[in-house]
Structures are given as C-alpha cells and as structure tokens.
N, C-alpha and C positions, 0 to 999 in steps of 0.2 A: 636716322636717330633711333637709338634703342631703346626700347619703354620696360618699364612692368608696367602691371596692372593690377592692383589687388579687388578679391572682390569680398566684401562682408556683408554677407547675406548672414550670417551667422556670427558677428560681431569678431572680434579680435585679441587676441590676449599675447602676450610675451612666446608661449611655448608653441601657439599657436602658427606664431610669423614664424619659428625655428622651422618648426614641420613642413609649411609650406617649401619655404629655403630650401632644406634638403630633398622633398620629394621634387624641387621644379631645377634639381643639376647639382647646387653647392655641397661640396663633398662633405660629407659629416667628417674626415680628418680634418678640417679646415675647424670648423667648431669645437672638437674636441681639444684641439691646441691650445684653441680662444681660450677656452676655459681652465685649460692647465696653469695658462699663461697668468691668471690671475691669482693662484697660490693660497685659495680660499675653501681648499679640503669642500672640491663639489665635482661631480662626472656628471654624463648627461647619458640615458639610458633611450636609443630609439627602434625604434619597433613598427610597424605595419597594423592597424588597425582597420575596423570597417564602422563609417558614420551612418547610417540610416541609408545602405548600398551603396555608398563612395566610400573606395579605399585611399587609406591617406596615412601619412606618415604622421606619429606620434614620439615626440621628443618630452621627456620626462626628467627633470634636478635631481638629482639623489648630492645630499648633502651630510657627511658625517654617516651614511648607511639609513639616510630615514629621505623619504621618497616626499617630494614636494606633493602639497594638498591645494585643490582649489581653498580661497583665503577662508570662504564661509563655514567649511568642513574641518580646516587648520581652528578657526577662533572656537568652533563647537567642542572640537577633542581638547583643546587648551582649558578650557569651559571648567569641563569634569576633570581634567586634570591637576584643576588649582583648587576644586570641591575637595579630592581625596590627600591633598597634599599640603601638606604644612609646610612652608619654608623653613628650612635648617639656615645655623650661623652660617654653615660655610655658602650655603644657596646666595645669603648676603654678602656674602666676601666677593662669589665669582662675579657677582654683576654687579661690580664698585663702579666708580662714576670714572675712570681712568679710561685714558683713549686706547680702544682694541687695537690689536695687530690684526691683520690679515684671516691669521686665521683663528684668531678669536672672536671675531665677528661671524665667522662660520657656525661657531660652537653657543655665540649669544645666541638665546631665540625671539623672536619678534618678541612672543607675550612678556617674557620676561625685561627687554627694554621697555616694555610699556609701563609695566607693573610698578617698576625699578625708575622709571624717571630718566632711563638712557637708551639714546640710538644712535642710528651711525648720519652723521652729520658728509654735510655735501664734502667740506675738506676732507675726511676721511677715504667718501668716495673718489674723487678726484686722484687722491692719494695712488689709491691700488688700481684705479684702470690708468693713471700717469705711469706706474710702477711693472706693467705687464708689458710679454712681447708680442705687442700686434702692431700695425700699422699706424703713424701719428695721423691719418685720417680718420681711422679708425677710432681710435682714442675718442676725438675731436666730435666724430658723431656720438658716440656711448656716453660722452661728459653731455652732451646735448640734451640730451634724450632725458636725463637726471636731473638739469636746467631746467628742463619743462615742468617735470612735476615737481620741482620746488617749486618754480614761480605759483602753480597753480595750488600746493599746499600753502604757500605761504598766503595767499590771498585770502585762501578759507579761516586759515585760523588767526588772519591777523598779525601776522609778523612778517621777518622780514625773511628772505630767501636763505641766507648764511645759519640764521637759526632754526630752521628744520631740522629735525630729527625725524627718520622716513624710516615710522616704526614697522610700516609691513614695507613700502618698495626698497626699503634699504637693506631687506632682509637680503642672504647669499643668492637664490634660486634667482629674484628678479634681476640682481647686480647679472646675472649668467645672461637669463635672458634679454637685457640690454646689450650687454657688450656680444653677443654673439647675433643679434640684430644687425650691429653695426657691423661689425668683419662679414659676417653675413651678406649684406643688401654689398658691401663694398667686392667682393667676388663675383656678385652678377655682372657686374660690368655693365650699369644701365645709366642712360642718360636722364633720366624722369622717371620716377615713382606718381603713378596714378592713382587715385582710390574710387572707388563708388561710393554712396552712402550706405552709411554705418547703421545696421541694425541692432540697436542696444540694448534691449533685452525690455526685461520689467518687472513687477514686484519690489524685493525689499532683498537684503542680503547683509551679514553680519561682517563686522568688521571691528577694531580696534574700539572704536569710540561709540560700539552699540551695534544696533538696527539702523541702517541707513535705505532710501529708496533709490532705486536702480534705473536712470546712472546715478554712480555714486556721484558726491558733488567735485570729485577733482577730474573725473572723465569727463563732466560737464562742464567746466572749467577749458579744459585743454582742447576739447572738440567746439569752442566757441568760431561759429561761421564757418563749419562743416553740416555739410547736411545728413540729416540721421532719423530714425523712428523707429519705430517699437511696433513687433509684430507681435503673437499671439505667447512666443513662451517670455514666461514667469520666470526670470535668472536673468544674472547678470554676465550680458554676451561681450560688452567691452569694457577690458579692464582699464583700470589707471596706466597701468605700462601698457598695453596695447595701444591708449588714445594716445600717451605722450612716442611711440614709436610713428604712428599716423603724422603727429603734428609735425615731427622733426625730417622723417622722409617724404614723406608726400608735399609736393609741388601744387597739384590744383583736384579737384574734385568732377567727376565725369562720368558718363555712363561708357560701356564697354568702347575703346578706341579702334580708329581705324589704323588696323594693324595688319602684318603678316606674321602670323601665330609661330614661334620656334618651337615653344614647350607651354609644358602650366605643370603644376604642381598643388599637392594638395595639404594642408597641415587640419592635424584633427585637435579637437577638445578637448579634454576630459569629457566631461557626460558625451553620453548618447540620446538623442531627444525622438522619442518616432515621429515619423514622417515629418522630420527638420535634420536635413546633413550638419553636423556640428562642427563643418569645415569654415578655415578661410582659403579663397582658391585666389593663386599669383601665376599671373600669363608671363612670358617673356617673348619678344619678340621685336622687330624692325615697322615703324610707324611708317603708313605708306602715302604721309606726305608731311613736309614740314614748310607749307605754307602758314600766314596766318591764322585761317582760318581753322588749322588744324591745331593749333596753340593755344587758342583764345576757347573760351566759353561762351554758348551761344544761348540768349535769352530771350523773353518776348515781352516788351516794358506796355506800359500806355502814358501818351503824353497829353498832359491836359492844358489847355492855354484859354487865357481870358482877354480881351482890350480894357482898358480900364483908363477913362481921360478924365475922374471927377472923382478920385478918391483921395481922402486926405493922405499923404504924406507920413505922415505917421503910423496912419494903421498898415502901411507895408510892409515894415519890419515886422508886425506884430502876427499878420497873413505869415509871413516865410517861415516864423520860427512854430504857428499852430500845423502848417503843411511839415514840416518835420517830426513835431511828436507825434503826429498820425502817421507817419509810416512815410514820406513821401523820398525818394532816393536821392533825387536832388529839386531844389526849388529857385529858380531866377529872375529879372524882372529885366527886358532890353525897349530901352527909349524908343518911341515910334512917335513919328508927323501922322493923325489922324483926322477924319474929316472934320470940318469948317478951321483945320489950320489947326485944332488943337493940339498941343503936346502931349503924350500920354506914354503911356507903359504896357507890352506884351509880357504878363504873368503868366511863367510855364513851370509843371509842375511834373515832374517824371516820376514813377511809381508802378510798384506791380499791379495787373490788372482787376486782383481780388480788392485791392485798394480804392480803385479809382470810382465808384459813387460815394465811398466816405469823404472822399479829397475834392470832388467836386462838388459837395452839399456845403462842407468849408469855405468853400468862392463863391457860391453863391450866397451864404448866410455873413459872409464876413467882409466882403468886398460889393462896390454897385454895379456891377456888369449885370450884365443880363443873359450873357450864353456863355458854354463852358464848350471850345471846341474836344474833340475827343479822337484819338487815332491810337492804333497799335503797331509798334515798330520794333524791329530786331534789331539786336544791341550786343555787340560783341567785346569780350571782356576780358582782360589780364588777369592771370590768377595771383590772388592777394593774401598776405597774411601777417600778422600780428606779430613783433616780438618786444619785447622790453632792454631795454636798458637802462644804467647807474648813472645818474648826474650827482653834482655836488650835492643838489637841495631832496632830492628822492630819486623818481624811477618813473621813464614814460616809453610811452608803444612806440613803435616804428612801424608805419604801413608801410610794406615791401611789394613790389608789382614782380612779374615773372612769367618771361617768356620761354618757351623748352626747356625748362628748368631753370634758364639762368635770371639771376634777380637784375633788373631793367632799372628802376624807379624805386626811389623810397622818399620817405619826411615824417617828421615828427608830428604826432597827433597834437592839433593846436589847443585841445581844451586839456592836455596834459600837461601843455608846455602854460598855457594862461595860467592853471593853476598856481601852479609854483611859481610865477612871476607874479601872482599877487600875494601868496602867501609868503613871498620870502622878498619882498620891492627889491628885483632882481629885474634889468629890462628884458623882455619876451624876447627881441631878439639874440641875447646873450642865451637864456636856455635853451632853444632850437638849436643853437651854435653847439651848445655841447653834446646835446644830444643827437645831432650830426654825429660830432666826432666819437663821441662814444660809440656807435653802430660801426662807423668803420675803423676803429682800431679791434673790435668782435670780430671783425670780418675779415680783417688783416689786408684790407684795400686801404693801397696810400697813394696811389695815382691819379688818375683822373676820374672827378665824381660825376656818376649818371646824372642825367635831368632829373631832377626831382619831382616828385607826383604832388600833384595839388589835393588834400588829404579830401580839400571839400567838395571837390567835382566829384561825378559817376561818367 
C-alpha cells in the first residue's frame, strides 16, 4: 500500500501543501492547468527558497498582477488603505450585491465583500470548481475541502452552511490553493494520507472580524480530535485552509510510519522563523506492512473495575454518567454471582491513565466497594472521524471508523439523533434512518451497508 505522510512541525497552510506537492514529484504543469482550468484571472508563481537551512519549494497566487499576502499582512495594508480612501459611487456600483462571474470574484477583494455585505457563497463555489477541467474526483475532493470550512464557519457564527459567505477562504488565491490540493494529492497516487500532530502556532493574528487568538476558532473547529500544540513561535502555523485540507485528506493521525521511503518533498512558508524551518515536510513511499496492526493506532488505557453487591440500583446510572463527564472512554456494569450467593455487578471504567485517580476517587466516594482494581493495557484503535449531514429536521455527525484508508463502520451520533427526536416527536429510530441514508447517498454507496459502529463503545 502506498502512504504519504505529512509532517507539521511547522503547521500547514494551502500554499504550503502546493510546495510540498511539487518539491515531493507532482509536476507544477499539472497545477498550473488546475488553475487555468478555473477561469479566475490567477497564475501560481514557484520558486526555490531556503527555510532556517532546508530548501524547499515556495508556491505563490498572483491574482490580477497582485501577489497573495499572508491574511494578517493582506487585513493590515487593507487597514490603511480604507484610512486613505474614500469610497467613490462607482466603488459602490462594482461591489453591488449581484452574483459574481468567475472572474469577477477574482477582481472582488476580500475587504471589500466584507465592507460591502458580499462574498462568495458555497453555490458559487461549487459553481466554478463544477465548471473547471479537472478530474470529477478531483472536483469532489476541492467541493470537500470547502464543505469543511463551511460546516465549521457556520457553526461559529451560527448559521447554517448554504448561508456562508467565506469572506477570506472564498477569496481566488484559497479557491487555487484548494483545488490544486485536490488535483494535487490525486496525482500522487497514494492510498492513505497520514498526518503527525499539527503544530499550531500562537499569539493573536488579524483577520476580517478583528484580533482573533491563534488557532483561529474555525482551524479549531476543523482540527476537532486531531492532535495538535503549540511550540514556542508567536503566528499563526495552521490556517483555516490548511486544517480543512488535513481534515478532508487525512485518514488517521500517527507518528512517522513504517515505511520504504520513495521521495519526500519539502513546501515552504512565507516567513522565515530562525532556528524554526517554516516547512511542511510530505514522505511518499510503500508501507512495509499492511497487517492490522500496521492500520490501527496503538494506545496505553488503564482499566479500572469495582465488585459492587450492596449498591442501590439507582445510583448506577448516576456512577456511569459522573464516570463520563470526568473523562472516562467508556464505562460498563456485567452481572456477576458473588460470594454467599449474592448477585452483583463488575463496574469497569476505561480511561486514560492521567485519569485514572480522578475516576477512581469517583467509585470510591460514589459507590460502596471498598477496592478499586487497577491495570494498564494496550488498546488498538480504527481511525475515526466526524462528518455531518442534512436530515429533514436539521444536521447530525456520522462517526466513520477506517481501515488503510477505507471507511469500515459508521452510525449516527445518538445524542444528535435524540435531539431532534424530541424536539421535533419524531420516533429516534426514523432519524438514524435518515441520517443513514443521508451519509450514503454523500458517499454514493448503494449496495451493501458496512456493520455499523456502536457510537457508544471504545
């Protein structure tokens, strides 16, 4: 099986994944077409750079003859340029509320959709990477990728996905570095996109709606159950298009694979940080085994378990649901014949092991046992992830399970699906039902449906 592997020690951005792409084989005529192909008055200009002594390839938007800015540096010159500038009638005429073509979204500029009350909306998008000649795989990831950060805009500001306006990622330069992502990872010809954890940066950094803290709150949104932290520089290392590119290619989260290395390749930053390479580095190469074990992620839990033959009844549900909001991964109770004949119950409570005196202070202060047995065991795991879809009455997740990339298991998250079947006396089985079918008409599976994952086990 054929892997990449990205690594972001140095967070990840749109222009970023380009550079890697091309420095790790993907021919830059293949991108350059991507982009022709879009009809959005933008080229891509790449060059050879050096990061803190790693050379690396630097891929750059030039849109209309003006050179893409990191976004903090674009809102600062925007800044002073709407201090020195007075808007003219006609300034009002060109940014009327009428739906752009192609390449008048080229020529709108972010600030001014902002200013103005207009952006370019997901159908728009949709529109022009539907309307471009690349691959309908292709396509199909670039719409994705778009998917993502609306779902994760819309949640921030409260609305609903169709009404986004994506006043900075919907500007031309991201729309490139999306869709040449997707043509992009599709020419490597890999069977599984890996990632490491994502180093996100830190500080503050300007954007549309202010001063925001780094990560911004839609890369935090999108990177939800990726693992990520924050080293020592002050910036913002992973963009909004960088996480929603992570979220949509990447399969599971791992430290470097066991592999037979082909190539790697290096894509650079903008800034230069000393002694911090402002790369992200992508391996390619043949994974030298495709056992389970080489599929699965490998963990270290602790199990904690009690006998319990003299507790009321009642306060068991009430132990399960305190062992959850502490932290616990999963929590269960199996019937046991105990001594002098009693009947009783083995309460086990599975949990990481920074957990496990908070969770056993819990059974001891909440239940009558008197010992809390304790062990450490390794626990291997399908890689899992999140995505939403459209029912009648609103929008719920789908846990997706996933083995060498391919998705194994899924089901609808049941506190999304209860919701809605009490706020709308709708029976809970009917929502899960749709919300089934919703997933696989996304997926375009109409055959046979995988076993479904039990959302509530570990």
């Amino acid at each position: 099986m054929r892997i990449a592997y990205l690594e972001c020690f140095s967070g990840i951005s749109g222009d970023m994944f380009m550079g890697a792409l091309v420095d790790a084989g993907v021919a830059p005529k293949i991108l350059e077409e991507a982009v022709a192909a879009l009809n959005i008055g933008a080229r891509l200009e790449i060059s050879r750079v050096v990061r803190s002594g790693i050379s690396a390839t630097k891929v750059d938007v030039w849109v209309d003859g003006e050179k893409d800015l990191p976004r903090e540096e674009f809102w600062e010159r925007e800044r002073h340029q709407h201090e020195n500038h007075e808007p003219s009638h006609a300034d009002h005429e060109h940014h009327s509320h009428s739906h752009p073509s192609p390449r008048e979204i080229s020529r709108t500029k972010v600030s001014a959709q902002h200013e103005h009350g207009h952006g370019c909306g997901l159908a728009e998008i949709r529109q022009i990477i539907s309307a471009a000649a690349i691959s309908e795989r292709a396509k199909k990831t670039a719409i994705s990728i778009f998917e993502a950060l609306g779902w994760a805009e819309a949640k921030i500001h409260n609305t609903s996905i169709e009404s986004v306006h994506f006043h900075e990622v919907g500007a031309v330069d991201a729309m490139v570095d999306i869709v040449c992502a997707a043509v992009g990872a599709e020419a490597l010809r890999v069977d599984e996109f890996i990632c490491s954890p994502l180093n996100v940066g830190g500080g503050t950094v300007k954007c549309a709606h202010g001063t925001i803290p780094v990560p911004a709150p839609a890369t935090v949104e999108l990177l939800s159950d990726a693992p990520v932290y924050s080293s020592s520089v002050k910036k913002e290392l992973v963009t909004p298009t960088g996480a929603a590119i992570v979220k949509t290619l990447v399969s599971r989260f791992a430290a470097f694979p066991e592999m037979k290395i082909e190539r790697s390749g290096y894509g650079a930053g903008t800034r230069d940080f000393p002694g911090h390479p402002n790369v992200v580095r992508l391996t390619l190469g043949e994974a030298v085994s495709t056992t389970l074990a080489a599929s699965t992620a490998s963990e270290t839990i602790t199990v904690l378990e009690a006998n319990l033959d003299d507790l009321n009844p009642q306060v068991f549900g009430y132990v399960i649901d305190r062992l959850f909001d502490e932290g616990a991964l999963d929590a269960f109770g199996v019937p046991v014949q105990m001594k002098k004949n009693r009947p009783g119950i083995v309460l086990t409570a599975l949990c990481k092991p920074e957990d496990a005196d908070k969770l056993s202070q819990i059974l001891f202060s909440e239940t009558t046992t008197l010992g809390v047995r304790r062990r450490d065991e390794a626990r291997q795991t399908l890689a899992r992830r999140l995505e939403r879809v459209s029912t009648s009455w609103g929008e719920v997740r789908i846990k997706i399970a996933s083995m060498n990339g391919t998705d194994t298991n899924y089901a609808p998250e049941y506190e999304d699906c209860r919701q809605i079947a009490v706020e709308h006396h709708v029976p809970l089985k009917q929502v899960m039902g749709e919300a089934v079918e919703a997933y696989l008409r996304v997926r375009g599976e109409k055959k046979q449906v995988p076993q479904r994952l039990n959302a509530a086990s570990e």
